[in-house]
C-alpha positions as CSV (number, residue, x, y, z in Angstrom):
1,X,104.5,105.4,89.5
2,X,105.5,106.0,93.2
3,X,108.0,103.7,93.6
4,X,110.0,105.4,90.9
5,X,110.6,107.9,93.5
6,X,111.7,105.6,95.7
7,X,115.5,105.6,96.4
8,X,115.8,102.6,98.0
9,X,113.8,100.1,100.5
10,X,114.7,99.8,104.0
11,X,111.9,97.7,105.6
12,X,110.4,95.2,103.2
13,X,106.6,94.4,104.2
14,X,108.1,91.1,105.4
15,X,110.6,92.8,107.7
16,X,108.2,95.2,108.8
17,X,105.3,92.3,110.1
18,X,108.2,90.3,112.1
19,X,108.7,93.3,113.7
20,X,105.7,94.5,114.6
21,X,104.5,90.9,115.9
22,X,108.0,91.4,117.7
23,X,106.8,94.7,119.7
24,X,103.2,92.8,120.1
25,X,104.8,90.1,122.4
26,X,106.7,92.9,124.2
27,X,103.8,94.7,125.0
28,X,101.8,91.8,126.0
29,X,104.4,90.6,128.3
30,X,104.8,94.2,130.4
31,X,100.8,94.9,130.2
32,X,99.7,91.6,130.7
33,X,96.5,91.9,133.4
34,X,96.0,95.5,132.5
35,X,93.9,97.2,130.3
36,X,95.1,99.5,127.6
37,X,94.7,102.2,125.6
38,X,96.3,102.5,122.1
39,X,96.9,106.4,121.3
40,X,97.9,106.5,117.5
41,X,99.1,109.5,116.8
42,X,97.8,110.5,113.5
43,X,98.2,110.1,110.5
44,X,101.4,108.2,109.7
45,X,100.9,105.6,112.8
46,X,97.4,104.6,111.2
47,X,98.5,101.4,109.7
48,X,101.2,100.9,112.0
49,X,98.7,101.0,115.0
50,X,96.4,98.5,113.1
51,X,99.3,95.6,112.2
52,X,100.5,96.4,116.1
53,X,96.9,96.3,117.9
54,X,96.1,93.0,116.2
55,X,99.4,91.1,117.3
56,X,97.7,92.2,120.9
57,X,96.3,89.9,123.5
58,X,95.3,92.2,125.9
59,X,92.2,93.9,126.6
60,X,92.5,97.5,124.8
61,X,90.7,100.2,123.2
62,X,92.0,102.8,120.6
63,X,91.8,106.8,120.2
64,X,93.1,108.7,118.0
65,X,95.0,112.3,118.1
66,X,96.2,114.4,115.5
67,X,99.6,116.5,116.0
68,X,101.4,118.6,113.5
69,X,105.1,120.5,113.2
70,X,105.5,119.7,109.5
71,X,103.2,121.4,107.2
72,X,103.1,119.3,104.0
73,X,107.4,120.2,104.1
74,X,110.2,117.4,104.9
75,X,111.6,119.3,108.2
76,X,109.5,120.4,111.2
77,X,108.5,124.0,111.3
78,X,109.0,123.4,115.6
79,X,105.4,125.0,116.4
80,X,103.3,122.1,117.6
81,X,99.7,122.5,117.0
82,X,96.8,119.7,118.0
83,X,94.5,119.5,115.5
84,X,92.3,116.4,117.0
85,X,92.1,115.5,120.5
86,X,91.6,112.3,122.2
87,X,88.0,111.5,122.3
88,X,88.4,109.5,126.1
89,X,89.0,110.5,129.2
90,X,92.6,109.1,130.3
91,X,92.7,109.4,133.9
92,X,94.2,106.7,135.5
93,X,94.2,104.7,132.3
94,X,97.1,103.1,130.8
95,X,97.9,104.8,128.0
96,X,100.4,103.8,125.1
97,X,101.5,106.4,122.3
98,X,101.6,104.6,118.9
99,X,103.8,107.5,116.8
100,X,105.1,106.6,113.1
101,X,108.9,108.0,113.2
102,X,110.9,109.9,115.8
103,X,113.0,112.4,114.5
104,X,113.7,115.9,116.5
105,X,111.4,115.1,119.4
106,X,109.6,118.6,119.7
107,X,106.1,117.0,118.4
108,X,106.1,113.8,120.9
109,X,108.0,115.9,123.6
110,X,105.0,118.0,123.7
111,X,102.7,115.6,123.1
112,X,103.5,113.7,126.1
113,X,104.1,116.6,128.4
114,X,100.0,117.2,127.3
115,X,98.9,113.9,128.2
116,X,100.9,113.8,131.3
117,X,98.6,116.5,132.4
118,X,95.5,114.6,131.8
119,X,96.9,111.9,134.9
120,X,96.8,108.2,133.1
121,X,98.2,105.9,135.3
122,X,101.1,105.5,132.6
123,X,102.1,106.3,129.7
124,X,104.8,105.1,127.8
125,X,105.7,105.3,123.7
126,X,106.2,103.0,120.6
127,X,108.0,104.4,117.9
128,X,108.3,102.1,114.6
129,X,111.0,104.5,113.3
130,X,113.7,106.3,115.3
131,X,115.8,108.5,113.9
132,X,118.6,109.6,116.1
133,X,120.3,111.5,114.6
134,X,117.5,114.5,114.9
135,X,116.9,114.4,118.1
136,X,117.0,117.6,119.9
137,X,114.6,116.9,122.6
138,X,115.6,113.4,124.8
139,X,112.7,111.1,124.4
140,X,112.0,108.1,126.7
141,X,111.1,105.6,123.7
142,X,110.1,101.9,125.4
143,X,109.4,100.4,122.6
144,X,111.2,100.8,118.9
145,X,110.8,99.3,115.7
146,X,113.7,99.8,114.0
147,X,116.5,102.9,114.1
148,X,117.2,104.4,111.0
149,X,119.3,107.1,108.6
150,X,118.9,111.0,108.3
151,X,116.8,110.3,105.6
152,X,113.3,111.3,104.1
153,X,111.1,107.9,104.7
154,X,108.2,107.7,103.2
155,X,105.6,104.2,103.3
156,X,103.4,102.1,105.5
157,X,101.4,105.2,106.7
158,X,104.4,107.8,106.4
159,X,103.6,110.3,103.7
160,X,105.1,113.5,102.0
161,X,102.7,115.7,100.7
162,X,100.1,113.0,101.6
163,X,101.1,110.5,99.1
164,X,103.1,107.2,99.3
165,X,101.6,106.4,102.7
166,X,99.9,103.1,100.9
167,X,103.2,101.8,99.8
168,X,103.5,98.1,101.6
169,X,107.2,99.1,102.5
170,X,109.7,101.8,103.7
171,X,112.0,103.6,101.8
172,X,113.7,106.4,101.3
173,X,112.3,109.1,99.2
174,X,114.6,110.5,95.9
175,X,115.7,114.1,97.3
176,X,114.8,115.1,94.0
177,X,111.4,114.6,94.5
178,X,111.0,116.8,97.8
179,X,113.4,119.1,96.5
180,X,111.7,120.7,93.5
């Protein structure tokens, strides 16, 4: 049933783990020695932040933060409201943002300005999707999964509505189905 409102796949479950074992080694190499703290930013980094944190080597811990612009809609409403904090304290920490999809930038833009007030020692992002077309805000990604279309993406944790985030893939969502 929900993959007749699919329009068409873009990351195949296949695609996806290479990648993500990809952004593993990357992070293991540049926090190799340190200690780290996974931020998923929730919900649609969930199982993103699960596939990533087990291609890990390092010694690190996870939290979890909930953010939202979007309102069950398809485009950001702009007002960014946290609606679940981080649960540790971050200062002087090593701290690693695990976000779903980058799009316009006001959510992680804020975000980021917010943690930057709690002092972490660092604190850098990983995106799986970046879509750059969107952007309004510049965002310092470090690590990115894949770049993509101005298109509605739905799949491995991504939702709309709250529904196709179990889907094993990514793919574009029928504009007829966010459209009605």
């Amino acid at each position: 049933m929900l993959e007749s409102d699919i329009q068409e796949v873009l990351f195949s479950r296949e695609a996806l783990a290479a990648r993500v074992c990809e952004l593993g080694a990357e992070i293991n190499r540049d926090y190799a020695g340190e200690r780290l703290l996974l931020v998923s930013v929730l919900r649609g980094s969930f199982i993103f932040m699960a596939d990533l944190m087990r291609e890990l080597k390092l010694d690190c811990n996870v939290d979890f933060m909930a953010v939202s612009s979007y309102k069950n809609g398809t485009v950001s409403t702009g007002a960014v409201q946290i609606t679940k904090d981080l649960s540790e304290d971050i200062v002087g920490r090593h701290v690693l943002v695990v976000e779903d999809i980058l799009d316009s930038g006001n959510t992680l833009s804020y975000l980021l300005r917010y943690l930057r007030g709690r002092k972490p020692a660092s604190l850098r992002v990983c995106a799986l999707l970046d879509k750059p077309d969107r952007r309004i805000k510049p965002i310092d990604v470090q690590y990115t999964g894949f770049s993509i279309p101005d298109a509605f993406v739905v799949g491995y944790g991504l939702d709309y509505a709250e529904r196709y985030r179990n889907l094993p893939y990514i793919g574009i969502l029928k504009p007829e189905v966010y459209s009605k």
